[in-house]
Residue, then its C-alpha position, 0 to 999 in steps of 0.5 A: x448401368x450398375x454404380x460402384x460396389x459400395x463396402x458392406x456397413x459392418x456391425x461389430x456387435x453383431x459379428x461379435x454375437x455371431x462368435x458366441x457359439x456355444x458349447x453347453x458342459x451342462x444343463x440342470x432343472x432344478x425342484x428347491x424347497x426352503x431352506x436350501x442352498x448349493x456352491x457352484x464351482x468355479x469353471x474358467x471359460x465358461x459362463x454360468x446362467x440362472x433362470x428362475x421359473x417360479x419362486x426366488x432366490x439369492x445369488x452370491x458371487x464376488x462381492x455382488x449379491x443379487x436377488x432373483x424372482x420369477x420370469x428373472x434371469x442371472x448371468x455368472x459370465x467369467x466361470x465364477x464359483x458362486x451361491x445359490x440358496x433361499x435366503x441369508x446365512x442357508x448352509x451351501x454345500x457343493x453342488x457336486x456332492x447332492x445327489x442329482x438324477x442324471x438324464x442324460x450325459x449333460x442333463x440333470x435334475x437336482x432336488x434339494x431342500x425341505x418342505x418351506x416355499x418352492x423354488x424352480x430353476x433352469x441352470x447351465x454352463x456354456x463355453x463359447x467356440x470361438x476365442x474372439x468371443x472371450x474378449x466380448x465376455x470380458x467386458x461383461x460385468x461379474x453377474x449380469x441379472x436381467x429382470x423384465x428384459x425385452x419381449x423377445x427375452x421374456x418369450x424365451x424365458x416363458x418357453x423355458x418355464x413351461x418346459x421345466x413345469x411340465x416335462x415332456x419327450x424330449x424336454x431337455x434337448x428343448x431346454x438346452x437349445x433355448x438357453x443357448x438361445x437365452x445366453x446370446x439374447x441376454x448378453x444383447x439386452x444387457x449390451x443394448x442397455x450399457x452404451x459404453 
């Protein structure tokens, strides 16, 4: 004889991850070369992500001021304008006016700089489906910047570098799934990490 159907444990966390489907406005890959230095636009809805595959950098938004290194990963989660650029006081023109190689409709390569250290990233915006995921975004901080990260975080980090490194058929469609992928396991590691 069957016992009585006890109620599925749930897991508000995990239904909250569930809702953050995204839907990327674009992907870009970039080649820096010091000194160099770009203003990203603010974008209501969206949340920016930065992941630097070889070289550093200086991420700028609000009053937070974060270095990057390789193998790190920075979250701009409440569409923020923000800076990128090598290094203190690197003139940051809007990013909209460099010129970029368009690969496709939602993916870019952008080169900029001049013959100093180089710098590569992986960047995007994403929005997130659901509105439900608006109110887990909003308890996120202004940038969220993960360093080592979990096993798991830094795999998809390694796939990601290897992809921007040595472009291949069909690279950008391997890119854009796997920041999706990034997105979802940084806010994780970074909600693992904050327990209030």
């Amino acid at each position: 004889m069957d016992g009585p159907i006890l109620p599925r444990a749930t897991d508000p966390l995990g239904e909250a991850l569930h809702l953050l489907r995204m839907d990327g406005a674009f992907y870009c890959r970039s080649e820096l070369r010091a000194p160099w230095g770009h203003t990203l636009p603010a974008l209501p809805g969206y949340l920016w992500f930065h992941v630097v595959t070889s070289g550093s950098l200086e991420l700028a938004a609000g009053d937070e001021v974060r270095a990057l290194a390789p193998g790190e990963l920075a979250l701009v989660p409440h569409g923020t304008g923000h800076v990128l650029r090598s290094g203190p006081g690197v003139p940051v023109p809007d990013i909209r006016e460099l010129d970029r190689v368009e690969v496709s409709d939602r993916y870019e390569i952008l080169r900029q700089g001049a013959d100093g250290p180089l710098t590569t990233l992986v960047c995007g915006a994403v929005r997130f489906g659901h509105p439900a995921a608006a109110t887990l975004i909003a308890v996120l901080p202004e940038i969220v910047h993960l360093g080592g990260g979990t096993e798991r975080l830094q795999g998809t980090l390694a796939l990601i570098a290897a992809e921007a490194r040595e472009p291949r058929l069909g690279g950008e469609a391997v890119i854009t799934r796997l920041a999706d992928i990034l997105v979802i396991q940084a806010i994780r590691s970074w909600l693992e990490s904050e327990p209030a």
